[in-house]
C-alpha positions as CSV (number, residue, x, y, z in Angstrom):
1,X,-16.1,-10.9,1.3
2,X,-18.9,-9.0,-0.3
3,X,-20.7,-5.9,0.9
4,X,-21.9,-7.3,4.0
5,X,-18.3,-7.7,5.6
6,X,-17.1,-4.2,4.4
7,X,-20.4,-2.3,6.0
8,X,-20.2,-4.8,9.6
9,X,-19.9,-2.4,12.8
10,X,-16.2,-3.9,12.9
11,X,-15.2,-2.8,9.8
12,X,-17.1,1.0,10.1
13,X,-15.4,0.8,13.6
14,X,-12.0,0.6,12.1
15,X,-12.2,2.7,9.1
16,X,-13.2,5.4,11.4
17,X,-9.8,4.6,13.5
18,X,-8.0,4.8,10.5
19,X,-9.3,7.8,8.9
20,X,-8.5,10.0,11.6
21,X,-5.1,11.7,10.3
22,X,-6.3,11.2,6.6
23,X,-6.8,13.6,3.9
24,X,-10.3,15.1,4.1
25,X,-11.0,13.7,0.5
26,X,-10.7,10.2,1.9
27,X,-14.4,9.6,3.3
28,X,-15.6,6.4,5.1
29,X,-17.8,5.2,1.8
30,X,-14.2,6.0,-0.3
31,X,-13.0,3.1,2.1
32,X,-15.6,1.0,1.8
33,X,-15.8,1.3,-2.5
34,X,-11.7,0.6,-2.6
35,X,-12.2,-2.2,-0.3
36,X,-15.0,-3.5,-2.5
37,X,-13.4,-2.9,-5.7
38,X,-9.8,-4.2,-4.9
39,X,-10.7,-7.0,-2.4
40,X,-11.3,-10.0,-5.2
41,X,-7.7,-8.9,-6.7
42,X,-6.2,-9.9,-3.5
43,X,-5.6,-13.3,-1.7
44,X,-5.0,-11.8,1.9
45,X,-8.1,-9.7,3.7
46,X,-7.4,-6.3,3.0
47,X,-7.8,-3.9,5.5
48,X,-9.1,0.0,5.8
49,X,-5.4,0.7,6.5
50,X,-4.8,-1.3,3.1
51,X,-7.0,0.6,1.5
52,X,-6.0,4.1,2.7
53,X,-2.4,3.5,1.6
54,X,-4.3,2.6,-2.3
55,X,-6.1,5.5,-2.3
56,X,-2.8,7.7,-0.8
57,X,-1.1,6.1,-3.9
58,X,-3.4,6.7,-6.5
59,X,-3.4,10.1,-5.1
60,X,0.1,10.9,-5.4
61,X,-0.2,9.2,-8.6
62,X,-2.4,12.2,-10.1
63,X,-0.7,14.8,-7.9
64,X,2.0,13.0,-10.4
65,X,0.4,13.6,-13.6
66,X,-0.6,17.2,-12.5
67,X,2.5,18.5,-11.9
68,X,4.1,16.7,-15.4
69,X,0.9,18.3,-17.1
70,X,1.8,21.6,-15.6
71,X,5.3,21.6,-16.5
72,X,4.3,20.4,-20.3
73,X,5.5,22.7,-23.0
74,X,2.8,23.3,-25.5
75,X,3.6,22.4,-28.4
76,X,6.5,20.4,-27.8
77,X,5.6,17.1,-28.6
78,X,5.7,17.2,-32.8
79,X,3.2,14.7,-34.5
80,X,4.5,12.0,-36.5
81,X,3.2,12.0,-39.7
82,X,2.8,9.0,-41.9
């Protein structure tokens, strides 16, 4: 399951299904990297709906982080020193 099965017709066909309704920031070769990167970690064919819902996750992940970064006190974390 290399690059050739992630740029067939089929799978450009159904990435485009699935990316209708997506954020903007999710593009058709975001699809096709995630799908590329993550495929040998998985067992089962993963799917451009598969890989929308990784990228949606790592996405709220750093919306995550943002917000905790935002909310950080400066200077409230002392260092420990040795």
């Amino acid at each position: 399951m290399g690059v050739e099965h992630h740029s067939s017709k089929r799978m450009r066909r159904e990435i485009a299904e699935v990316l209708t309704g997506a954020p903007t920031w999710i593009t058709e070769d975001l699809v096709v990297n995630t799908l590329e990167t993550w495929q040998p970690h998985y067992r089962e064919r993963l799917t451009a709906s598969g890989a929308i819902e990784i990228l949606l996750s790592v996405g709220n992940f750093f919306d995550v982080l943002e917000q905790t970064d935002d909310e950080a006190v400066p200077g409230s974390c002392e260092s420990v020193e040795s």
